[in-house]
C-alpha positions in Angstrom: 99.8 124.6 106.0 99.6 121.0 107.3 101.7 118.7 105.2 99.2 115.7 103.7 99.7 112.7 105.4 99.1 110.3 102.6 101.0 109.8 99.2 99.7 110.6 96.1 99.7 107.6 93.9 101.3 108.9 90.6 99.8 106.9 87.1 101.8 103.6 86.4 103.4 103.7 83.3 103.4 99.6 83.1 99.1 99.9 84.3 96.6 99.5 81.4 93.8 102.2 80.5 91.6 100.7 82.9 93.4 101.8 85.8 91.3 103.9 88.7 91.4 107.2 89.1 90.4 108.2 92.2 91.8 106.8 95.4 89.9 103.5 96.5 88.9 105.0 99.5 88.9 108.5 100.1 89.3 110.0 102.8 85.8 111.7 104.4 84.7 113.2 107.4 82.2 110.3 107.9 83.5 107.1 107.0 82.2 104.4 105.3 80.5 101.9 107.2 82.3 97.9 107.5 80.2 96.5 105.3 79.6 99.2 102.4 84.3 100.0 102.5 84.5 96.1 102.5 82.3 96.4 99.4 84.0 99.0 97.5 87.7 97.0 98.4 86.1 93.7 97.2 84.7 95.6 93.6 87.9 97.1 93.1 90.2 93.7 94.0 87.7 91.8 91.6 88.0 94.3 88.7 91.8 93.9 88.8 91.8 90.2 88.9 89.7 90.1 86.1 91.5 92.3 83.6 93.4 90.8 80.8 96.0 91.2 78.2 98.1 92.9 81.0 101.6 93.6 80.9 103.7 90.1 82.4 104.2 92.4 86.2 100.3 92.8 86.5 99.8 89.1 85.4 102.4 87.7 88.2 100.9 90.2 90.6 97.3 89.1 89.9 98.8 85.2 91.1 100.0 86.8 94.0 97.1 88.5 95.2 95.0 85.1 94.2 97.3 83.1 96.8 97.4 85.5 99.4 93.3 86.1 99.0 93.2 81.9 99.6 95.8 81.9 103.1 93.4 84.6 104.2 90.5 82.7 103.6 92.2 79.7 105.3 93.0 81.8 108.4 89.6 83.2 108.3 87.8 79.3 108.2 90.3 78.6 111.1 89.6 81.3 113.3 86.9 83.5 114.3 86.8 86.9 114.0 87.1 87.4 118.0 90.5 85.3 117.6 92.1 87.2 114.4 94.2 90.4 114.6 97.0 92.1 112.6 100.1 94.1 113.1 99.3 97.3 111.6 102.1 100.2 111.5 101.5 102.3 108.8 103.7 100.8 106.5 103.5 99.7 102.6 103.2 96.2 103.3 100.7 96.0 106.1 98.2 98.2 104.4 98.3 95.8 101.1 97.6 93.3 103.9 94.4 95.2 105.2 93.2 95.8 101.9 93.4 92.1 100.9 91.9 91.3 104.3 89.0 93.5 103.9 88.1 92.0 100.4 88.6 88.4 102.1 86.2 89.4 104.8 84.0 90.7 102.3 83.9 87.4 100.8 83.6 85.4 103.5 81.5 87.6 106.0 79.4 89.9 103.9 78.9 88.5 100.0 76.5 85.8 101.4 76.1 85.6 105.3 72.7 84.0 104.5 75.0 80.7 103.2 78.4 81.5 104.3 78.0 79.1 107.4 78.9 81.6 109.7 76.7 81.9 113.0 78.4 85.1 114.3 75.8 87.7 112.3 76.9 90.5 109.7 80.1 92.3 111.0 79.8 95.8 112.2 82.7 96.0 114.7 86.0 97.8 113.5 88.9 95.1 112.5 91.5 94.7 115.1 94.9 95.9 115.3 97.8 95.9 117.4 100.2 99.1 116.3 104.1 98.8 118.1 105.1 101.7 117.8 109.1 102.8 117.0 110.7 104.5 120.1 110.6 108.0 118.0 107.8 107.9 115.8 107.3 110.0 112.8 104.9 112.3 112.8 103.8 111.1 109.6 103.3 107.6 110.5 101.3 108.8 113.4 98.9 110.6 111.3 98.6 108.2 108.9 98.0 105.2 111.7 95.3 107.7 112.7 93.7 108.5 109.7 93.7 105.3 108.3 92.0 103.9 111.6 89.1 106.0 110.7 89.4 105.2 106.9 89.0 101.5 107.3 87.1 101.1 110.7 90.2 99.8 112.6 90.7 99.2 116.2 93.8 100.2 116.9 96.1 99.3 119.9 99.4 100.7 120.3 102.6 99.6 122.8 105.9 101.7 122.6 107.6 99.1 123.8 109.9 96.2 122.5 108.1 93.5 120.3 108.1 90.9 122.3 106.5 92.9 125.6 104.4 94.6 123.3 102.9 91.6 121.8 102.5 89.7 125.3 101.1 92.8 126.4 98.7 93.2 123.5 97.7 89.3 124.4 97.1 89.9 127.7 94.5 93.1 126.9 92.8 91.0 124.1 93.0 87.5 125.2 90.6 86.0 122.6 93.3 86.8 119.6 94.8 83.5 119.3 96.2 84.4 115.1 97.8 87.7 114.4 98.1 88.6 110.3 101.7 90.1 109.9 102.8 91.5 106.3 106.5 90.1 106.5 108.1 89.0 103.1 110.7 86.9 102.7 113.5 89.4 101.9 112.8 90.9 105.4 114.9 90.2 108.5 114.3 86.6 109.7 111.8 86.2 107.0 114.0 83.6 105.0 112.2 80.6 106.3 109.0 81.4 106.9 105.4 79.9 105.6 102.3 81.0 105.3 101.5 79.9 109.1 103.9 79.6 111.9 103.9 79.6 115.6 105.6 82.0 117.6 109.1 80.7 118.6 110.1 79.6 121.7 110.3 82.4 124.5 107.7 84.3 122.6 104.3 85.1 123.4 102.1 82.2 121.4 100.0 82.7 119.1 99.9 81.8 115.6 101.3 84.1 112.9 100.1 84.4 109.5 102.1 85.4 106.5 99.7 86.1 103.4 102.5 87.9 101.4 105.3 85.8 101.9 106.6 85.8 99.0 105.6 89.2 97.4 108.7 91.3 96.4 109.4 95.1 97.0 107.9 95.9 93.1 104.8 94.1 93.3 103.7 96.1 96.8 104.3 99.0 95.3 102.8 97.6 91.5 99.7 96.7 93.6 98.9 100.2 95.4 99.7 102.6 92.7 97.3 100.2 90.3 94.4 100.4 93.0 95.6 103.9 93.4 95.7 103.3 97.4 96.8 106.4 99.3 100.5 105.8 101.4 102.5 107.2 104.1 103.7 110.8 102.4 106.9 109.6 104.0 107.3 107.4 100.7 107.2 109.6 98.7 110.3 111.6 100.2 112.6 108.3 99.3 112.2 106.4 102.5 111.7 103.2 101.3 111.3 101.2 105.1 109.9 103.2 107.6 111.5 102.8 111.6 111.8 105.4 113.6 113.5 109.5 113.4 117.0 107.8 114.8 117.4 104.9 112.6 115.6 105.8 109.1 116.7 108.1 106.5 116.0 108.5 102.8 117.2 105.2 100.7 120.5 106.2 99.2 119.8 104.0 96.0 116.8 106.8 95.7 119.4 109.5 95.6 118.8 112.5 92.5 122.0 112.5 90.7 123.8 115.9 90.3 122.8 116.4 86.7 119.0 115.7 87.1 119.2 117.9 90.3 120.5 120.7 88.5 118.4 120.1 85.4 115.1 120.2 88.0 116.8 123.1 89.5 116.8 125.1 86.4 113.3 124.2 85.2 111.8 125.5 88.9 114.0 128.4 88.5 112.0 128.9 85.1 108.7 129.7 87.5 107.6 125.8 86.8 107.0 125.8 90.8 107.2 129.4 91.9 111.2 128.5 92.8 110.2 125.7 95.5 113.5 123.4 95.6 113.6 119.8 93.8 113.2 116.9 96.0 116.4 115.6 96.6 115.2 111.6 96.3 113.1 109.8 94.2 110.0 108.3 95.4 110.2 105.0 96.5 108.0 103.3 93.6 110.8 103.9 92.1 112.8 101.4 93.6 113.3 97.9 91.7 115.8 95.8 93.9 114.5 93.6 97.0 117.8 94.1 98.4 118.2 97.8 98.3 114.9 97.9 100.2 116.4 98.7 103.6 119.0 100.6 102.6 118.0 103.5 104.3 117.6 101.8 108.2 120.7 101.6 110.5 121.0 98.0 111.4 
């Protein structure tokens, strides 16, 4: 049997009763279209921002989402589609950076192209990505690159190379992209003094780079896709908290089952609970608080 290649996003014990249920966009053997899965992310985005009397980590994460939604919408009045791309590897943070791109696109492309301004006709071509790949890809990340292409009509290019060659490469084979969306926070590496738009540095390949969840923490990525019930990488939910490759990734160590809860889960299977499969030997890794425990799983 094929192991799923998506996360199943578990009910939030901190999410109100009007959480979804069923996962924003399924996966089906005939996709939505752009328009109708920009839809459906746009209805479910706007039903969360609306909600109130939520707990104080919902209310903070419904500011967040507000600020990023308005640098999107800035990039997307700066640039035309033809000139916008984003790095898209699989990961937690770049898929809550599709998802708040499609509603933006929604909003600016699709809501009312009638009076949006726009001369450039409703949208019907898949969003473009540029996917660098680690030196020894998961198979899980593979899959889930894959099926998420199909899931949200993305155009996927990928370089298993070194970022910098990738991204001239990935410039020279899609020379209209002048502004790439990237879904770095600030508690990443070099992600300290970013902003919401910055150049390239020196040496690199220019274009512009576009930073709509700067200042997101670890909590609210994962407070944002378990609410929307957004399907992840199943790597997450193995304790890998930041996905690399096979040689430099392993389980987060703060994620780690104690003894006692091992044994007690141990005992329970042993009961018949799960016809004696063994206990995981990690927590998930929604279960993670701390920004700075985040990467304690990579070898730097």
């Amino acid at each position: 049997m094929t192991a799923p290649t998506t996360g199943d996003p578990q009910p939030d014990c901190d999410a109100p009763n009007g959480r979804p249920t069923s996962p924003l966009v399924p996966a089906a053997d005939s996709p939505l279209p752009l328009p109708q899965l920009c839809a459906k992310v746009h209805e479910r985005i706007a039903a969360f921002l609306e909600q109130k009397d939520v707990s104080p980590r919902l209310k903070s994460l419904q500011a967040q989402t507000r600020l990023s939604l308005g640098v999107i919408a800035e990039a997307l009045d700066r640039y035309s589609r033809p000139e916008l791309s984003l790095a898209y590897n699989g990961g937690k943070d770049c898929l809550v950076l599709l998802i708040l791109y499609l509603y933006a696109f929604h909003e600016k492309y699709l809501a009312a192209p009638a009076s949006n301004g726009t001369a450039e006709g409703t949208p019907t071509e898949p969003i473009k990505c540029v996917y660098i790949q680690s030196a020894h890809p998961f198979p899980e990340v593979e899959d889930f690159v894959a099926s998420t292409s199909r899931t949200y009509s993305l155009s996927v290019v990928e370089y298993a190379k070194p970022m910098k060659a990738a991204f001239a490469d990935y410039l020279h084979d899609t020379p209209s992209v002048r502004a790439i969306f990237v879904g770095t926070r600030r508690t990443d590496p070099h992600g300290e003094h970013l902003t919401h738009f910055d150049p390239t540095d020196h040496g690199w390949p220019s274009f512009m780079r576009i930073h709509p969840m700067i200042d997101w923490h670890y909590v609210d990525i994962w407070t944002f896709i378990r609410h929307l019930n957004i399907p992840y990488c199943v790597l997450y939910d193995q304790g890998y908290t930041s996905l690399g490759g096979t040689t430099d990734t392993l389980p987060n160590p703060a994620l780690a089952r104690q003894p006692s809860a091992q044994k007690s889960t141990n005992d329970n299977l042993s009961n018949g609970s799960s016809n004696g499969v063994s206990a995981p030997k990690f927590r998930p890794a929604y279960e993670l608080v701390d920004d700075d425990e985040e990467r304690l799983g990579r070898d730097h």
